[in-house]
C-alpha positions as CSV (number, residue, x, y, z in Angstrom):
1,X,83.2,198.0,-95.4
2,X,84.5,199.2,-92.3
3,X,82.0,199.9,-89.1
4,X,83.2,203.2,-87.1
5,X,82.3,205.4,-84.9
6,X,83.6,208.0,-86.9
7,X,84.2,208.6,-90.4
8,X,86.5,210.8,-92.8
9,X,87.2,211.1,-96.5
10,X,90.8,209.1,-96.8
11,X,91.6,210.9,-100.4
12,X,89.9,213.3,-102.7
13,X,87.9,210.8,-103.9
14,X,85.8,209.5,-101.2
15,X,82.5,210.8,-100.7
16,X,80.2,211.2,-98.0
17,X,76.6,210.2,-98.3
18,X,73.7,210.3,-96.2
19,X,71.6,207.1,-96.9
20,X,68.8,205.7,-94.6
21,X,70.1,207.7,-91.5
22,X,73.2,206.6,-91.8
23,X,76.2,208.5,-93.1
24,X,78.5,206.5,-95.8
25,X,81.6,206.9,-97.1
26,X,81.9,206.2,-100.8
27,X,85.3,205.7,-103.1
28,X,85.6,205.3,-106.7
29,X,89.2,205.2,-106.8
30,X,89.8,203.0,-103.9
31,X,87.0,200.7,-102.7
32,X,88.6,199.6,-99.8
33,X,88.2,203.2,-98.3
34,X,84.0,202.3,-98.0
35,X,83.4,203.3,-94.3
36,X,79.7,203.5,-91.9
37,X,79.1,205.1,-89.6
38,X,77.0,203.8,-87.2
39,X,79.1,202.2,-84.5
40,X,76.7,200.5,-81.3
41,X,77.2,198.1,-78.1
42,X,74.4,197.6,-75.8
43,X,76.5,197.9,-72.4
44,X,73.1,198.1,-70.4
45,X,72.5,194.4,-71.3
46,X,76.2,193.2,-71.0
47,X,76.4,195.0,-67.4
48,X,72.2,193.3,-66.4
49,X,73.7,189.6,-67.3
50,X,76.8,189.8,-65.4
51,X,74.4,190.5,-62.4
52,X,72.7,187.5,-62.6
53,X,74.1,184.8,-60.1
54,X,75.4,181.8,-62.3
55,X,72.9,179.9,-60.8
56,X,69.9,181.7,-62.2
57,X,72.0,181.8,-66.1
58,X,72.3,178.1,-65.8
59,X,69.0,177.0,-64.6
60,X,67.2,179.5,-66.9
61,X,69.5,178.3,-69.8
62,X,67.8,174.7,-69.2
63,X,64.2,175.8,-69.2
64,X,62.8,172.4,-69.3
65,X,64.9,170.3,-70.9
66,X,66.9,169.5,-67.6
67,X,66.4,165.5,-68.0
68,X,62.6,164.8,-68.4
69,X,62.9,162.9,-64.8
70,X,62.7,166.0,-62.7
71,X,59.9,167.4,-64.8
72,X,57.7,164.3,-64.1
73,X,59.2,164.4,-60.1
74,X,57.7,168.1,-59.9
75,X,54.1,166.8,-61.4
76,X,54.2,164.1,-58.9
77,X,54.9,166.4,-56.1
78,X,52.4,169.1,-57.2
79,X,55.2,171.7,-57.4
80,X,54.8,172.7,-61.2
């Protein structure tokens, strides 16, 4: 099945059907013609992650598992 932004009957066969909001296209001669429509980026989240500095990606992409010896370090210093 083929994910578009926009849809059309490829022969006289095809069909278009509205099923859970979505619109389909439908073949009984050819199923290869079976199209949705329904096609979605999120560009708001792509453009908010490219304005993080790298810095910020990689520390929050270690969390806490950044070598167990800094994590006790931070205890011992009181900086949790």
């Amino acid at each position: 099945m083929k994910v578009k932004a926009s849809i059309k009957r490829l022969c006289e066969a095809c069909r278009i059907v509205k099923r859970r909001g979505r619109l389909y296209v439908i073949c009984k001669d050819n199923p290869k013609h079976k199209q949705r429509q329904g096609f979605h980026t999120d560009a708001a989240a792509a453009a908010a992650e490219q304005q993080q500095p790298a810095a910020a990606v990689a520390a929050a992409a270690r969390g806490w598992l950044d070598g167990g010896a800094s994590i006790g370090a931070r205890l011992w210093q009181g900086l949790h």
